[in-house]
Backbone as XML, in Angstrom:
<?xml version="1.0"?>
<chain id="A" units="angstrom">
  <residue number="1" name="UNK">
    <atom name="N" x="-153.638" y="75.232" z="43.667"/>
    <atom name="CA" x="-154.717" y="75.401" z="42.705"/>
    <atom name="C" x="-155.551" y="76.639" z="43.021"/>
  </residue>
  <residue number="2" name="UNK">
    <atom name="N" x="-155.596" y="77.295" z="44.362"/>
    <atom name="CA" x="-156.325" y="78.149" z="44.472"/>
    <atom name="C" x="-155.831" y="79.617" z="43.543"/>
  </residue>
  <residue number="3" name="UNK">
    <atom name="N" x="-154.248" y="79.469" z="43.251"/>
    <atom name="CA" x="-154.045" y="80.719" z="42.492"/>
    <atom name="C" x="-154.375" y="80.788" z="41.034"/>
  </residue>
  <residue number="4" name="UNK">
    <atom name="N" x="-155.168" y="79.345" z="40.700"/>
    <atom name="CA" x="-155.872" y="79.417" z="39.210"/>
    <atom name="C" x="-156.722" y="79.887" z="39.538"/>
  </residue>
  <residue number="5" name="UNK">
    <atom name="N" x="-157.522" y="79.696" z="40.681"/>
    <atom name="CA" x="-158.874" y="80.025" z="40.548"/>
    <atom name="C" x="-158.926" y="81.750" z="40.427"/>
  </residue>
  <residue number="6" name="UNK">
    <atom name="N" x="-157.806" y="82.149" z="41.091"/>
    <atom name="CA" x="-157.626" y="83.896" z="41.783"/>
    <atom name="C" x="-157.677" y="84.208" z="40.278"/>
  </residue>
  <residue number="7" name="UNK">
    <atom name="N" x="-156.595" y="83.629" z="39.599"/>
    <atom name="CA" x="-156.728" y="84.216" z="38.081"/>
    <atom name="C" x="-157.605" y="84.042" z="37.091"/>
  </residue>
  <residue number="8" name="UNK">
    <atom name="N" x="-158.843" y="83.412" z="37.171"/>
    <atom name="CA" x="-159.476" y="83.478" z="36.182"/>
    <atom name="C" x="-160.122" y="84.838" z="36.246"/>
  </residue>
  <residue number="9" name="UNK">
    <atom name="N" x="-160.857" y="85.350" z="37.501"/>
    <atom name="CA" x="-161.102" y="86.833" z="36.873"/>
    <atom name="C" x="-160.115" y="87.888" z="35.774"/>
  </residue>
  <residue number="10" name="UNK">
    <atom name="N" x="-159.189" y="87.688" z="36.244"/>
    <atom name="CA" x="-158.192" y="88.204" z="35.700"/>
    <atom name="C" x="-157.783" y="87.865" z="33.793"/>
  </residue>
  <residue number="11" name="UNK">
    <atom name="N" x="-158.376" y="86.707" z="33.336"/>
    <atom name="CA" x="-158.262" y="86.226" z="32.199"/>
    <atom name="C" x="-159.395" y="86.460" z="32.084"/>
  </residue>
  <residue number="12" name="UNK">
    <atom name="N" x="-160.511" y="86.360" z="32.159"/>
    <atom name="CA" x="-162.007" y="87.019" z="31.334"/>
    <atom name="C" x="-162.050" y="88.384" z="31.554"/>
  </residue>
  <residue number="13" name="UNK">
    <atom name="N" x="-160.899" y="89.342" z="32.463"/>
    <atom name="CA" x="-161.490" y="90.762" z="32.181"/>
    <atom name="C" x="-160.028" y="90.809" z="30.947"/>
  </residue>
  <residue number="14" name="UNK">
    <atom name="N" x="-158.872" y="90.422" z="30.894"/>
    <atom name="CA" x="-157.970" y="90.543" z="29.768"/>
    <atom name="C" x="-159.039" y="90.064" z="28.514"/>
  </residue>
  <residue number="15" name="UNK">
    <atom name="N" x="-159.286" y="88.554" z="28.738"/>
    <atom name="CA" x="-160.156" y="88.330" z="27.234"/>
    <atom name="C" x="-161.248" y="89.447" z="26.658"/>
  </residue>
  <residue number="16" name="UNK">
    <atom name="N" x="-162.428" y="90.099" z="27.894"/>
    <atom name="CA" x="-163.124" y="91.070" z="27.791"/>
    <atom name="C" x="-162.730" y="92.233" z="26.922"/>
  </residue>
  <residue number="17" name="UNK">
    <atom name="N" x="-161.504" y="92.902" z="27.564"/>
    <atom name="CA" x="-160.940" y="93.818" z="26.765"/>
    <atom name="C" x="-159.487" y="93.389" z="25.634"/>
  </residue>
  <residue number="18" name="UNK">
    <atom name="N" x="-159.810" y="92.433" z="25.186"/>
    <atom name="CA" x="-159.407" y="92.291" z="23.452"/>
    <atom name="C" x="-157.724" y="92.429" z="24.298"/>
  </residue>
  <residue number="19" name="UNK">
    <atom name="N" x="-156.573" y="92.364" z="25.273"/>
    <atom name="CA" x="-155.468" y="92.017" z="25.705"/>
    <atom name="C" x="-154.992" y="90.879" z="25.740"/>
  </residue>
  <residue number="20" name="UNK">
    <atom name="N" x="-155.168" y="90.061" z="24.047"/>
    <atom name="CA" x="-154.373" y="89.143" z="24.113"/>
    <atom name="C" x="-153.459" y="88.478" z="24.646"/>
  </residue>
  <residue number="21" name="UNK">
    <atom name="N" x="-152.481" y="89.358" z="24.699"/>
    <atom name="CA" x="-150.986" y="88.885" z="25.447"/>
    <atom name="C" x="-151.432" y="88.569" z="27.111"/>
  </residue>
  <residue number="22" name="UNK">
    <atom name="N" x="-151.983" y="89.438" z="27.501"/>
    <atom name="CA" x="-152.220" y="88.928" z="28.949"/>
    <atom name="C" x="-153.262" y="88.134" z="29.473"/>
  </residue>
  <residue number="23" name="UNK">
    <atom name="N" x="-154.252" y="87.218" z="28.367"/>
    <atom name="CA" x="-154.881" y="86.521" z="28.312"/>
    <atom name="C" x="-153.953" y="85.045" z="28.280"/>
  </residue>
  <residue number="24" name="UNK">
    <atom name="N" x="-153.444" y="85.267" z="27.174"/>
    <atom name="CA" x="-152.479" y="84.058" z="26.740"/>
    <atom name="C" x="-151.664" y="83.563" z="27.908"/>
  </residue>
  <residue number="25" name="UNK">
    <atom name="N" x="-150.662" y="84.624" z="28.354"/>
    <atom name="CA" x="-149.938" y="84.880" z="29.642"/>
    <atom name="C" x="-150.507" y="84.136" z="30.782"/>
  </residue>
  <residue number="26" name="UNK">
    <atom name="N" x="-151.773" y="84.373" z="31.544"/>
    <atom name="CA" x="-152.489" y="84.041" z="32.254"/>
    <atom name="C" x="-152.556" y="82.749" z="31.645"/>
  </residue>
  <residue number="27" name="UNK">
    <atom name="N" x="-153.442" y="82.414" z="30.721"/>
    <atom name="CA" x="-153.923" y="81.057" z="30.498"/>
    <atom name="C" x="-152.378" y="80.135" z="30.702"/>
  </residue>
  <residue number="28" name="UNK">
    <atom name="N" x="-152.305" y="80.082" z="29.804"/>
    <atom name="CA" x="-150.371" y="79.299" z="29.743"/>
    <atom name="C" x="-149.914" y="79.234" z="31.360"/>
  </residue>
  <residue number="29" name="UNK">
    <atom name="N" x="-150.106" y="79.917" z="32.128"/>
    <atom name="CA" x="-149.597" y="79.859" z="33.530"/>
    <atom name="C" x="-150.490" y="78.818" z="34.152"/>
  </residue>
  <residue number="30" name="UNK">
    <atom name="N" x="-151.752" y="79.398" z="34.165"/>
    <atom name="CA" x="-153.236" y="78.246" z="35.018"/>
    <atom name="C" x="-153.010" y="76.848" z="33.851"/>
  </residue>
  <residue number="31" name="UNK">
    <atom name="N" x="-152.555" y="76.937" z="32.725"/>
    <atom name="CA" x="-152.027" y="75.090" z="32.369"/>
    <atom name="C" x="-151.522" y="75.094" z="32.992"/>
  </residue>
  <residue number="32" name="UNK">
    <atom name="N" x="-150.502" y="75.547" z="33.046"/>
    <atom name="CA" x="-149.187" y="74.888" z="33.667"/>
    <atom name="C" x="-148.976" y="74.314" z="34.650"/>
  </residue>
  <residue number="33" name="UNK">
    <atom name="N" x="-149.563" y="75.225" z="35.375"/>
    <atom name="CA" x="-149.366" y="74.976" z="37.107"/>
    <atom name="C" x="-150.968" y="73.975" z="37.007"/>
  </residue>
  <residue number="34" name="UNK">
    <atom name="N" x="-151.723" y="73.543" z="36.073"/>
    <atom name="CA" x="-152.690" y="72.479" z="36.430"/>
    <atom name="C" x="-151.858" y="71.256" z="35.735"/>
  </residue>
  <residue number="35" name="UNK">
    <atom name="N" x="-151.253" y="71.710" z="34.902"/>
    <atom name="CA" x="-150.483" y="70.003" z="34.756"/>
    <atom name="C" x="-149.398" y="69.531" z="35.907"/>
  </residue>
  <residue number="36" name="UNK">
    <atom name="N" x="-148.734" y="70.166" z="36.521"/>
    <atom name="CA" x="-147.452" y="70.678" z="37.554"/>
    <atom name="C" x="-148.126" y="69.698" z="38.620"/>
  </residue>
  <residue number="37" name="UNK">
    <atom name="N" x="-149.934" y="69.995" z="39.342"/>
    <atom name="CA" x="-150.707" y="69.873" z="39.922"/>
    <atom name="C" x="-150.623" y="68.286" z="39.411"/>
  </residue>
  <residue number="38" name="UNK">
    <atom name="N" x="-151.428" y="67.867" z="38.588"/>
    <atom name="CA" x="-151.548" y="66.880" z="37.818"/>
    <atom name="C" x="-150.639" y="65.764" z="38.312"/>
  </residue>
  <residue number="39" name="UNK">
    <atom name="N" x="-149.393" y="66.359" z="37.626"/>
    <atom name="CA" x="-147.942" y="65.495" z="37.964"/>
    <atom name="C" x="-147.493" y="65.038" z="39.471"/>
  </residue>
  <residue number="40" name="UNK">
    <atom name="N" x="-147.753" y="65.761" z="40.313"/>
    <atom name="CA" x="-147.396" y="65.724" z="41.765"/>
    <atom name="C" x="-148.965" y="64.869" z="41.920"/>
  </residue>
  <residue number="41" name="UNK">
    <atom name="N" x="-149.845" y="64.964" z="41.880"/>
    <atom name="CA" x="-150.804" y="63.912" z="42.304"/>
    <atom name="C" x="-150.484" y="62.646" z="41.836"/>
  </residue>
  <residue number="42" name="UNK">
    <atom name="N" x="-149.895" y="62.326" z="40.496"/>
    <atom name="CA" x="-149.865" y="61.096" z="39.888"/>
    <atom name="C" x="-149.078" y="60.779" z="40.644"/>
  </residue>
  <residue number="43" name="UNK">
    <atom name="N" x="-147.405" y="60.775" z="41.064"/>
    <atom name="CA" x="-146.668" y="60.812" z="41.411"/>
    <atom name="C" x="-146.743" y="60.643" z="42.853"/>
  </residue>
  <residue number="44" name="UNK">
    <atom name="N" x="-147.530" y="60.977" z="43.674"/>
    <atom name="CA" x="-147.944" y="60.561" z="44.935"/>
    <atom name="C" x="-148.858" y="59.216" z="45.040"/>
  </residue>
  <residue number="45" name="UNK">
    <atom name="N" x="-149.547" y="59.099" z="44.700"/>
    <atom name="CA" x="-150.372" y="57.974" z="43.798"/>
    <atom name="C" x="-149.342" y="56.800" z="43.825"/>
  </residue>
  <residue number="46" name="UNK">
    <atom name="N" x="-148.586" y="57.015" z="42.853"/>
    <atom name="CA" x="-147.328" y="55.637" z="42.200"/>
    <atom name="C" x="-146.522" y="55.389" z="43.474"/>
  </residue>
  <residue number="47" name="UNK">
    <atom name="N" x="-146.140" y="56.063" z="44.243"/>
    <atom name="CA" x="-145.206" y="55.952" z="45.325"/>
    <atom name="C" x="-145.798" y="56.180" z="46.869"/>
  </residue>
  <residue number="48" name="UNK">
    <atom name="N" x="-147.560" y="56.023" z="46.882"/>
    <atom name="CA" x="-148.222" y="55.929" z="47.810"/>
    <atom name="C" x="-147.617" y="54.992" z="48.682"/>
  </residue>
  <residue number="49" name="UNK">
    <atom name="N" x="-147.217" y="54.534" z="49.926"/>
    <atom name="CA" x="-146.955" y="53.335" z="50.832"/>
    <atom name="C" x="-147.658" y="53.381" z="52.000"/>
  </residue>
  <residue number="50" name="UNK">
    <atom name="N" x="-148.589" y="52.110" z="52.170"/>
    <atom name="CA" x="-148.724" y="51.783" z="53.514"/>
    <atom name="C" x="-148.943" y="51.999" z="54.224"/>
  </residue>
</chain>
């Protein structure tokens, strides 16, 4: 999770200067890898033991 955090500068200076594509790019990646995140916690959770 820390490489979402690295990228949000990186997505408010793309959003800043009107670079859609590498806004989008960025964003779509920090989902991803926060649902990815998401999934591996649940998943540790369900199969926690003992």
């Amino acid at each position: 999770m820390v490489i979402c955090y690295v990228l949000i500068p990186y997505m408010n200076s793309a959003k800043d200067s009107a670079n859609d594509t590498l806004f989008i790019f960025l964003h779509a990646t920090s989902m991803i890898l926060t649902l990815v995140t998401l999934l591996i916690n649940i998943f540790l959770i369900v199969k926690w033991k003992y």
